[in-house]
N, C-alpha and C positions, 0 to 999 in steps of 0.2 A: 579073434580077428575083427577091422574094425569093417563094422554090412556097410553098405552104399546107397543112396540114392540118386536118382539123376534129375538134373534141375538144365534149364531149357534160357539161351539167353540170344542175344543178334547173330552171334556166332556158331549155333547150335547147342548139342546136348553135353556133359559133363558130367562126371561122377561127382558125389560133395558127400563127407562122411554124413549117415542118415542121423547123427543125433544135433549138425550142427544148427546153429542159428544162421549163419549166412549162408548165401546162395552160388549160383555161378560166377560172376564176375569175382567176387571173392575168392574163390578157388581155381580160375583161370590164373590170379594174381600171387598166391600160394604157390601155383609151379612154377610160373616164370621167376617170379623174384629170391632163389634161394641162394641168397647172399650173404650180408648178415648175424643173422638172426636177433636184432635190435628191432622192435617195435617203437611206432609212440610211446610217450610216457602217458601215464593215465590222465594227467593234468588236459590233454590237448585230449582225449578222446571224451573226457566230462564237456570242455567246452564244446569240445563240437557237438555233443548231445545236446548244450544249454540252446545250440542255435539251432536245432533242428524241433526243437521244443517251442521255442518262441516263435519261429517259420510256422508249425503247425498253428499257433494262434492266429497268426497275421494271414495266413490262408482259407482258415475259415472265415473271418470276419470278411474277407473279398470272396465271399461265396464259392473258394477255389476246394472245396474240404466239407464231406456233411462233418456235425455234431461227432457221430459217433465215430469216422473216423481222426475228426481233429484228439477227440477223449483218447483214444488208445493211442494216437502216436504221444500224446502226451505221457503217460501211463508207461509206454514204455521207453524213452527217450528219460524220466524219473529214476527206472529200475537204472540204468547205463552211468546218470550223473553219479548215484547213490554207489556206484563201483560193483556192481553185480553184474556178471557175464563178461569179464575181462578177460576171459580165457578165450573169448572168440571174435577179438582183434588180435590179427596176428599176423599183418600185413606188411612186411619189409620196408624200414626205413627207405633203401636204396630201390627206389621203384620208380613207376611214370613221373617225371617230374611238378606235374601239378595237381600229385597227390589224388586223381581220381579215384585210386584203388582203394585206399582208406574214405573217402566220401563212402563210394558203393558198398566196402563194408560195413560201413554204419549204418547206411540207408538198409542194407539186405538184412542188418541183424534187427534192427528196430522194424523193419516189413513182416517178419517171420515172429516177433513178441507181439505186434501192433492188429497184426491179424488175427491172432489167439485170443486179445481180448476183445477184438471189434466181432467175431464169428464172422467177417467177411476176408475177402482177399485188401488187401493193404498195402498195394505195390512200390516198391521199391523205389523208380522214377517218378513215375506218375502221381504219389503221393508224399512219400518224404521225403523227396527233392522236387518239389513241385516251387514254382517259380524260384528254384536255384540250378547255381552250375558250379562243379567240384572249383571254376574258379574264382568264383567271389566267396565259396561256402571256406576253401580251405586255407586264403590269405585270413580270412575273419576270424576262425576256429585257433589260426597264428599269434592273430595280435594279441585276441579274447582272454585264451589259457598263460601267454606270457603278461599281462597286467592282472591277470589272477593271480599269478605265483610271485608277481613284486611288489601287489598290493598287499597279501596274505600274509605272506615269508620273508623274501629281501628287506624288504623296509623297516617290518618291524625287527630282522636281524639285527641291522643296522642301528637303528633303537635300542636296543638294547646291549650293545657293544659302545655304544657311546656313553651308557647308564652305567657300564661297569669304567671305563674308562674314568668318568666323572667322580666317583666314589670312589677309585684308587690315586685321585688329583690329589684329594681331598686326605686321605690318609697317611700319604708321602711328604705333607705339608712342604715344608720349605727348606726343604734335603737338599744340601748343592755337591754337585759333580763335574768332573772333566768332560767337558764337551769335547768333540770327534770330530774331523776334516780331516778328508784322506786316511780316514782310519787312524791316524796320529792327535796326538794329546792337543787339545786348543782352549778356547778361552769354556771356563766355568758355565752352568747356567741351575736352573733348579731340574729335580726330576720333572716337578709339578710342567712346569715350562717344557723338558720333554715329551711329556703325554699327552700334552694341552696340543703342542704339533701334529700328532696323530688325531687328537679329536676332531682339530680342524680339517686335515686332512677326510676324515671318514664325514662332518658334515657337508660340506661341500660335493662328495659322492652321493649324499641320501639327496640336499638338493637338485642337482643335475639328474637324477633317476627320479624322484617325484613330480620336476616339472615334464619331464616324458612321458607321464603316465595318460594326461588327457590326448595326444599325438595318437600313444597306442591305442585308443580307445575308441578313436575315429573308423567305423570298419567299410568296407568296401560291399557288403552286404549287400542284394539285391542288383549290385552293376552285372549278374550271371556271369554271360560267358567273355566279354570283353569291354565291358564298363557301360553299355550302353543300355540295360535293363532288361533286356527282348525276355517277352512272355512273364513280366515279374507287373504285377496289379499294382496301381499306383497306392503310394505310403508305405507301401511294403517294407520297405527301408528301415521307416520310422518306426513302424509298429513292431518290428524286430529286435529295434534297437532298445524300446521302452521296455519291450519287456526282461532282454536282457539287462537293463538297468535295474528294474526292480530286482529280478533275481540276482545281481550279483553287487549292488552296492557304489558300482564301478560310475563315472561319468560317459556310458558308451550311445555314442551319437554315431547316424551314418556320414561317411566323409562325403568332403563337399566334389573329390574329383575321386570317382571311382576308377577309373583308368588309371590313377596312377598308384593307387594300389594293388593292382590285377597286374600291370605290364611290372611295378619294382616292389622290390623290400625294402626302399628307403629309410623306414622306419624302424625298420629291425635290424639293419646297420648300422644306425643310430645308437641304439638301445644297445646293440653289441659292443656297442665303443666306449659308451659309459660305463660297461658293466667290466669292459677290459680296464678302464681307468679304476675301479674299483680295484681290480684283482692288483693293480700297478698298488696301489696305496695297501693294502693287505700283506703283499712280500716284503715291502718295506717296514712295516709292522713286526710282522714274521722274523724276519732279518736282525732287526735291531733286538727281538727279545734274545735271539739267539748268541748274537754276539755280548750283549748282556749277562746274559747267563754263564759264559764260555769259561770252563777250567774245569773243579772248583779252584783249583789250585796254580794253574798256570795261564790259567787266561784270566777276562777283565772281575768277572764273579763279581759286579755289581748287583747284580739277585740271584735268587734262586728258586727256580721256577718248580712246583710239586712236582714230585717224584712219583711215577705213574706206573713204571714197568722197566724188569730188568732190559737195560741199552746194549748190553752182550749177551751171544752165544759162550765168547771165550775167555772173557777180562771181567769177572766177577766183581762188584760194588757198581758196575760203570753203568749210572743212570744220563741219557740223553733228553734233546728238548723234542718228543715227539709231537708232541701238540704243533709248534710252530714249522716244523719242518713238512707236518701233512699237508698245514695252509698255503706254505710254499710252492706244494706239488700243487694244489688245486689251483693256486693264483698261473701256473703255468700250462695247467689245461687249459681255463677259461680264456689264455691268450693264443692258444693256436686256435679252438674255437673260435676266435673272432676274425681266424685268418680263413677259415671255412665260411665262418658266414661272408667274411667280405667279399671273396671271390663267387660265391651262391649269389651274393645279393646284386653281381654287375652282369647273371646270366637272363636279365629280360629282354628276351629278345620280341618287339614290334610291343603284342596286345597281353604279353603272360612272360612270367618269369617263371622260369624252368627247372628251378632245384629248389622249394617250397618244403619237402620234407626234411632235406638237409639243414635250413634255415631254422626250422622250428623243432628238432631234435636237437641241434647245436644251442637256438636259444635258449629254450627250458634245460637243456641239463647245465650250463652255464649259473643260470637262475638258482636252479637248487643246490649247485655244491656250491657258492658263492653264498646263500644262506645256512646249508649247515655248516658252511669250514666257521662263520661268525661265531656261531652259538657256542664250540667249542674253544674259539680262540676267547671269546668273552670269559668264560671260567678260566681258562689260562692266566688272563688278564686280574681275576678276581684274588688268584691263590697265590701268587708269585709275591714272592717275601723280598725286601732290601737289606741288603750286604752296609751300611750305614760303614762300618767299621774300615772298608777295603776301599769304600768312597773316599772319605777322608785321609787315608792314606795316601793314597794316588791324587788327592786334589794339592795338597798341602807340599808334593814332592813337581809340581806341575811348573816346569820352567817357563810355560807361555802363560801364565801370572804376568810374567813384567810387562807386556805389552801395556800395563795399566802406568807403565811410569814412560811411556814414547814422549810423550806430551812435557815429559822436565828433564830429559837424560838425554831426550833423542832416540831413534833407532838405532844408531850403529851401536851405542854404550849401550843399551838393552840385550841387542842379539850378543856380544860379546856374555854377558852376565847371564845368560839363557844359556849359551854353551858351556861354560865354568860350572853351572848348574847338573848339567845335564853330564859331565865328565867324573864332576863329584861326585855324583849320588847327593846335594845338598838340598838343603830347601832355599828356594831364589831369597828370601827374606836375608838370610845369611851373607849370600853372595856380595847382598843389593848395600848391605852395611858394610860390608868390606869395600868397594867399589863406587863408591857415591858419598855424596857429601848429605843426604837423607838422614833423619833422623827412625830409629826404633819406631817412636809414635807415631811419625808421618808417616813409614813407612806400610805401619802393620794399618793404616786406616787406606791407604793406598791399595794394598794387595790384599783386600778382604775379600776373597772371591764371594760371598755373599752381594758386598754391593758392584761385584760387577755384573749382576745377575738381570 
């Protein structure tokens, strides 16, 4: 059975199991919020260690902190970043909405390690929230752990999906195929020219999310409880923010209007919009390998993508495109997610926005299945073979070829000579010699899908 202890807080006494790390406010939050049972992700509780770490700097240096307590909150705010005692955050997503409950759980697990190594008492408020408030600490802790996970992971996903795209440009050389409108046969183009669309497509995403990156970076730090500083030592800000930049590499300065990152998530509806445009450009990726791939035998079977794992319980040999269709699924997570964060992000009401934990569970797991579904699609992208032989087929039998003769036939005598094509089963070259006063020569230097490429 698990023993008890009792721990003493504004509201009186409380039972808290005797072997935890946190204290009462932690376990007042325990009872109420059993909802869930979705915590942070670890990403946002390392950052919000990284800022309670650099707090402790900038507090001693304004005299607010001895030595040996700024050493231990250091010390153990380290043990937290380093993923040790992750068992005792365990604070309900769905809680107060400006996130206090996860503040005080950090603060009470880091008071209760901080204390063990200082040999004194190491309070909770009065020390490792010392000139903060849950509402400048937990927008900061938001934006912090989200430009960690885009700097880290997304970006270089993204890099690297581009790397494989680039290398499979390059190996498809100058393959030409039936291009698609409406899903119907249209004019020629290259593979190469296909993929080059998606790369541009995926660079223009890594743009748009890099230049976001110094915005996120900007934190609200030091504004406490409503942007206007109260009881936070002056530079506080800065000195929070320097040392956060040493530790993490990032550009992180404090914002120039605290208020408005306390009262909105402007910024993280933002970031959610681009990362939704992300996921927009992935399904279409997705999409197109899959109809690519489609038959082997009755659909388009312009490649064929590695064969990964039996596609039936019941229809034996039947291999599917599991890869593209996972990404699929995830590109349609991370779009309701940003139907979550949009409606989070229009809940500030006056001096605080009031669904903070929703913002920043919805942004990071966005963040992360948006860089794993890459890395897997990137091999997808590496191992999928071309069908060369079912290309050629399908381009050479393609009645919207004649479109290249509008220009000496006219339209009407074209679209006629595209339906005779297409009633045949011929190849338009055929047609276009029975029907035209064109010559064989002219004609084959006319309808070379290569140069209409």
């Amino acid at each position: 059975m698990t023993e008890y202890r009792v721990e003493k807080d504004s509201l009186g006494e409380i039972e808290v199991p005797k072997e935890a790390l946190y204290q009462a406010q932690t376990q007042r939050a325990l009872n109420n919020f059993k909802i869930s049972g979705r915590t942070f992700p670890q990403s946002f509780y390392r950052a919000l260690a990284q800022i309670k770490l650099a707090a402790a700097e900038a507090n001693e240096s304004a005299g607010k902190l001895t030595a040996g307590q700024a050493e231990a909150i250091r010390l153990a705010a380290r043990a937290v970043i380093a993923g040790e005692h992750s068992d005792q955050f365990k604070v309900d997503i769905f809680q107060t909405g400006s996130g206090t409950s996860t503040n005080m759980n950090m603060n009470e697990v880091l008071s209760t390690l901080a204390s063990r190594h200082a040999g004194e008492s190491v309070h909770a408020n009065d020390h490792i929230n010392c000139s903060q408030s849950s509402n400048d600490v937990i927008p900061s802790a938001l934006q912090l752990s989200a430009a960690n996970e885009l700097h880290e992971k997304l970006l270089p996903a993204i890099t690297q999906m581009l790397h494989s795209l680039t290398d499979k440009m390059h190996q498809v050389g100058g393959i030409v195929k039936t291009g698609r409108t409406h899903l119907m046969d249209a004019l020629p183009l290259t593979l190469t020219q296909e993929l080059e669309c998606w790369h541009f497509q995926l660079q223009e995403n890594h743009h748009g999310l890099k230049d976001g990156l110094e915005e996120l970076c900007a934190l609200p730090i030091g504004g406490t409880a409503i942007g206007t500083g109260l009881n936070c030592p002056k530079d506080f800000d800065k000195q929070v923010c320097d040392c956060l930049r040493q530790a993490t590499g990032l550009p992180i300065s404090p914002c120039t209007n605290k208020f408005s990152r306390i009262a909105s998530q402007d910024v993280a509806v933002r970031l959610s919009g681009k990362l939704n445009a992300l996921a927009i450009t992935l399904m279409k990726i997705a999409n197109d390998l899959r109809w690519m791939n489609s038959g082997p035998l009755s659909g388009l079977a312009e490649i064929r993508l590695e064969a990964l794992q039996p596609g039936s319980s019941i229809m034996p040999g039947k291999v599917n495109p599991v890869i593209p269709e996972a990404v699929a699924m995830v590109c349609a997570k991370v779009m309701g997610l940003h139907q979550s964060i949009s409606i989070a992000g229009q809940s500030g009401n006056f001096q605080l926005n009031v669904m903070l934990p929703l913002i920043a569970d919805s942004l990071l797991e966005s963040l992360h299945l948006l860089s794993q579904s890459q890395q897997v699609l990137s091999e997808c992208i590496d191992s999928f073979e071309v069908n060369t032989k079912q290309l050629q087929q399908a381009l050479e039998k393609n009645p919207i070829l004649v479109t290249a003769l509008n220009e000496r036939i006219g339209y009407e005598k074209a679209a006629r000579i595209a339906k005779l094509a297409y009633q045949q089963g011929r190849p338009i070259i055929e047609i276009a010699l029975e029907h035209t006063e064109l010559s064989e020569d002219e004609l084959k230097k006319l309808l070379d899908p290569k140069k209409m490429t």
